[in-house]
C-alpha positions, 0 to 999 in steps of 0.5 A: 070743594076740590082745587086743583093747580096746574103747574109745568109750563114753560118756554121750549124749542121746537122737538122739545119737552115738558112734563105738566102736573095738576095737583089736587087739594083733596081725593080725586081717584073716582074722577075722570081727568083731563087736559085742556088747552086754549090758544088765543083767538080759538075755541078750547079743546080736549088734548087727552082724557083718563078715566078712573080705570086708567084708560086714556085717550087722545086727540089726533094732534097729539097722538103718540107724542103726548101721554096723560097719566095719573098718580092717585095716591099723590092725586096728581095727573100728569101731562108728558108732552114730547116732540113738541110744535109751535102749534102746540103753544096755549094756555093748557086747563086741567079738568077733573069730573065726576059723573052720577045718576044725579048729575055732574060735577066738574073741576077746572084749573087755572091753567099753564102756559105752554109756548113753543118757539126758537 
């Protein structure tokens, strides 16, 4: 059973930016990773995706200012959020997940707060 941490998140101003990571306990290469991110009173939404080959995708609210990546030898995926807005506060989730003919399985984080505010 796999765990993962997330770890990163913090109080920032408006324009500025963080570097959130996710640690896994164990091997996660053929996973594919995601950030999460739930604000109070919303529904959670996917913020960006990597696949296994290493190919990302975004939502529109943070295209060209986020950028996920992964590091599979430390089995770590990073979030680097940049230009960021109040709109972006919320508790962000990491998620790994690992799909066969079998059926899924899917991992979550405990989540990191991110709060942008002057």
């Amino acid at each position: 059973q796999l765990q993962f941490m997330e770890s990163g998140g913090g109080l920032v101003q408006p324009g500025g930016s963080l570097r959130l990571s996710c640690a896994a306990s164990g091997f996660m290469a053929n996973y594919g990773m995601s950030w999460y991110r739930q604000a109070p009173g919303k529904q959670r939404e996917l913020v960006a995706l990597i696949s296994s080959g290493g190919t990302t995708n975004y939502a529109q609210s943070v295209k060209d200012r986020f950028t996920i990546s992964r590091d599979n030898a430390k089995n770590t995926v990073y979030l680097n959020l940049n230009s960021l807005k109040p709109e972006d506060t919320a508790l962000y989730f990491c998620n790994a997940a690992l799909t066969t003919p079998f059926g899924a399985r899917e991992y979550w984080g405990q989540g990191t707060q991110v709060t942008v505010s002057s």
